[in-house]
C-alpha positions as CSV (number, residue, x, y, z in Angstrom):
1,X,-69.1,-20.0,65.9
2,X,-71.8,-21.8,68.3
3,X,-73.2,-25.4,67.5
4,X,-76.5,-24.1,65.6
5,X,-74.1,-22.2,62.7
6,X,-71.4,-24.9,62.3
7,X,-74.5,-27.3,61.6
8,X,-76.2,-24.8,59.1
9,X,-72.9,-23.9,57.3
10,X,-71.8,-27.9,57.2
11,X,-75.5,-29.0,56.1
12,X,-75.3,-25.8,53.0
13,X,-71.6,-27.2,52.1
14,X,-72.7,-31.2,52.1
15,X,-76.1,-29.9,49.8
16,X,-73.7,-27.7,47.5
17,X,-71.4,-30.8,47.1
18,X,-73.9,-32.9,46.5
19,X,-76.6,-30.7,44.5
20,X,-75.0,-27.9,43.7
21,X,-75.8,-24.3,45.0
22,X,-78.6,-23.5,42.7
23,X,-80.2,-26.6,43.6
24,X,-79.6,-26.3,47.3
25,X,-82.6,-24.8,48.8
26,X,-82.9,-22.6,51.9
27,X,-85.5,-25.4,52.9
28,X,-83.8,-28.3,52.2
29,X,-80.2,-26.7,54.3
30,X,-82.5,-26.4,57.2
31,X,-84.2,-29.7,56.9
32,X,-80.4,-31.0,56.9
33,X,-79.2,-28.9,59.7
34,X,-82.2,-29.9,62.2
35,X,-83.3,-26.3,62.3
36,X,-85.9,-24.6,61.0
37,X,-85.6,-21.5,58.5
38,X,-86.4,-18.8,60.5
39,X,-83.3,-20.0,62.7
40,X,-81.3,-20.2,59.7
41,X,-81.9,-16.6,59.1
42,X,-81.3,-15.3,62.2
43,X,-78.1,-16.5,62.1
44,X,-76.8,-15.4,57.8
45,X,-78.1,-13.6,56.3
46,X,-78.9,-15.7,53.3
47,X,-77.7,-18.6,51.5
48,X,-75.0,-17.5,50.2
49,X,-73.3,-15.9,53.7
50,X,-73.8,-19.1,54.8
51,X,-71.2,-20.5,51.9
52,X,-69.2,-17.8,52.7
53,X,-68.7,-18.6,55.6
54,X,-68.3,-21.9,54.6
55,X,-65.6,-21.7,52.2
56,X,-63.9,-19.7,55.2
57,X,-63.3,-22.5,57.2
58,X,-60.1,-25.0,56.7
59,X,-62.3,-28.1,57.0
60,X,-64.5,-26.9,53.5
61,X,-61.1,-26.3,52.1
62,X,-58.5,-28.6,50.6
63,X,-56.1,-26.3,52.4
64,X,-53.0,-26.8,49.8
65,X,-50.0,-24.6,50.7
66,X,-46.7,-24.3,49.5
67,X,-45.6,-25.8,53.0
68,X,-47.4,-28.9,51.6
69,X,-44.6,-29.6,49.0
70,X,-41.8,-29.0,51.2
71,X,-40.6,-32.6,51.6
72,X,-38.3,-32.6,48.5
73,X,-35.0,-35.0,48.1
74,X,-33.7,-32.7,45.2
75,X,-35.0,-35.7,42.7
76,X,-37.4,-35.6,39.7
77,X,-38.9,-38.7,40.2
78,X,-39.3,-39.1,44.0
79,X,-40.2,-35.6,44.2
80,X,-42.6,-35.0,41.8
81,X,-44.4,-38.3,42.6
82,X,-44.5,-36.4,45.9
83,X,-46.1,-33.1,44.6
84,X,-48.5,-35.3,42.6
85,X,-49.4,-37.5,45.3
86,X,-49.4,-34.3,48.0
87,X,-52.0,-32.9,45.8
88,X,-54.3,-35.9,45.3
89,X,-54.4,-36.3,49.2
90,X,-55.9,-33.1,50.0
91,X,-58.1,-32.9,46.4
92,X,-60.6,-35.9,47.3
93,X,-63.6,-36.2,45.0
94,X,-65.8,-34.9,47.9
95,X,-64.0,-31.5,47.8
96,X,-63.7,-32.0,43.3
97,X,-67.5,-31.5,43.7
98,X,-67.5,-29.2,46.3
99,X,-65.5,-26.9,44.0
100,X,-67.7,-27.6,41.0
101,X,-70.9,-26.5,43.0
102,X,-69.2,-23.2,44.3
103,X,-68.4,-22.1,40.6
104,X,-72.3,-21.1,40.0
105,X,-72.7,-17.6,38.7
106,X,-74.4,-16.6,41.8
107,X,-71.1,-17.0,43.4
108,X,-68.3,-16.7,41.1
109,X,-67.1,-13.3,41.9
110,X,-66.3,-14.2,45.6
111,X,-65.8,-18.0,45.4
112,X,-62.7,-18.0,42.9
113,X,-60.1,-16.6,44.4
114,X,-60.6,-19.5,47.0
115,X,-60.6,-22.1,44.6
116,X,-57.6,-20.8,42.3
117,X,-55.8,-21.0,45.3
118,X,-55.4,-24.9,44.9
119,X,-53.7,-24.5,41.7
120,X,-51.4,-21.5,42.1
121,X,-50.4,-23.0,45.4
122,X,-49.3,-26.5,43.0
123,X,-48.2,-24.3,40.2
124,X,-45.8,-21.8,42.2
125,X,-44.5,-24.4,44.5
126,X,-43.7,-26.5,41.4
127,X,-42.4,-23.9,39.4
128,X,-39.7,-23.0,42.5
129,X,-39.0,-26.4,42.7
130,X,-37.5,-26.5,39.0
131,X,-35.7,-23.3,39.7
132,X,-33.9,-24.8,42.4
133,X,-33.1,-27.8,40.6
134,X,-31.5,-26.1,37.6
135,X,-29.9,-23.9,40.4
136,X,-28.2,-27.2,41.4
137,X,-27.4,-28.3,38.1
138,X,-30.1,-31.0,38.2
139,X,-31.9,-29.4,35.3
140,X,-31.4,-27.7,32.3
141,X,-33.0,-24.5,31.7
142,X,-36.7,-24.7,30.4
143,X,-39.7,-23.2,30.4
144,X,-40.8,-24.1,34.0
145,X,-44.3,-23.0,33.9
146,X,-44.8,-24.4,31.2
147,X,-43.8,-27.5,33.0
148,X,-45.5,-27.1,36.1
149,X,-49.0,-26.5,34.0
150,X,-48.4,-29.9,32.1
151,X,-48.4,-31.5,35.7
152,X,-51.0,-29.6,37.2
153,X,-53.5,-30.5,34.3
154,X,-52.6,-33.7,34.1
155,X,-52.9,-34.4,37.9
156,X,-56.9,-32.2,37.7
157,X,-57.4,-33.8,35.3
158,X,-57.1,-37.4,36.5
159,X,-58.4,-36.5,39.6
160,X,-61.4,-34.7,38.2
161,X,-62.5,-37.7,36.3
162,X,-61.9,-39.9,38.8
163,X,-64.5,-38.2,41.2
164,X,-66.6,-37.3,38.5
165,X,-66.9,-41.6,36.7
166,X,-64.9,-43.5,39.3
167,X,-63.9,-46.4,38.0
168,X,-66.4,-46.0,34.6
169,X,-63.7,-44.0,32.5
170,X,-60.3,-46.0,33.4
171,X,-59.5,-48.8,35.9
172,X,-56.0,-47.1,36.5
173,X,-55.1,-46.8,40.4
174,X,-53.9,-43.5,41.4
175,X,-50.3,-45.0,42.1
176,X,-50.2,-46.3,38.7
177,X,-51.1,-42.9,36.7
178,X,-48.9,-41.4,39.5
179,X,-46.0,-43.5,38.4
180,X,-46.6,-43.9,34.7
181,X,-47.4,-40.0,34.3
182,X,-44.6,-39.5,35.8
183,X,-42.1,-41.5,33.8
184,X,-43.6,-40.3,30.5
185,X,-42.8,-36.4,31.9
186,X,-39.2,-37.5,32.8
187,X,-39.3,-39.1,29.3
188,X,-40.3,-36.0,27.7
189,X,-38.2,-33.5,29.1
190,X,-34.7,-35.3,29.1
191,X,-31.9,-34.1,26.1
192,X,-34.6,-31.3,25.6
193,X,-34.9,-27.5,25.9
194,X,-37.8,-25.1,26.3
């Protein structure tokens, strides 16, 4: 990828974030980029290649892996503080709006399997993790999905709001939802079956 393309493809992600993709011009992603638009389309093909190729590359990615919640001590509550905290690391509100501006209808179709990633990635990972523990004996049996879904919405949706109202909506620190949600989930699950 030469100089000219990163700057195009990194000015179109930074207006989509920011704007959104319907209200991100050709214009204005060439006025951001230091090019002009006849550049810009010698090089994609039109403004949506250029989010393609965007959403290709690991820095316009959270890039959340199973690998990333690997660091387990075979404990609920240091562990899924970890997954939890894991998560909001990687899902900053720069990359929250990112995301929101690549669900536009104009890009659905090829932009959502990218995006579901995040979650499934959280979801499976979580949902292994509460396998093994009632493999060790840690855990009674449960709906596990279930249980990993509870987390995962409650994590989005703390972290959504957060980028979306900042402080607006709730003055709650991420390590204090991290270690109050957490303790209400232990709470809720104990002496109980799915």
């Amino acid at each position: 990828m030469d100089d000219t393309s990163q700057k195009i493809i990194d000015a179109t992600m930074a207006l989509i974030r920011d704007k959104g993709y319907v209200a991100t011009t050709t214009k204005d992603i060439a006025h951001l980029a230091g090019v002009n638009e006849c550049t810009l389309f010698r090089k994609f093909k039109n403004k949506k290649d250029i989010v393609l190729s965007g959403i290709a590359q690991e820095k316009w990615r959270a890039n959340i892996t199973p690998e990333l919640f690997q660091n387990v001590v075979w404990e609920l509550q240091p562990d899924l503080e970890m997954f939890i905290t894991a998560y909001m690391d990687r899902i900053t509100p720069d990359f929250v709006n990112l995301s929101i501006g690549l669900r536009a209808p104009q890009l659905y179709e090829e932009t959502a399997p990218m995006i579901m990633k995040v979650p499934q990635a959280f979801i499976s990972s979580l949902i292994e993790y509460f396998e093994k523990m009632e493999q060790l004996g840690k855990i009674n049996h449960m709906d596990f999905e279930s249980l990993a879904m509870t987390i995962f919405s409650s994590t989005f949706g703390y972290t959504f709001l957060k980028s979306s109202f900042h402080q607006e909506l709730t003055s709650l620190d991420r390590e204090q939802f991290i270690k109050n949600s957490v303790a209400v989930f232990l709470n809720g699950i104990s002496d109980r079956n799915f």
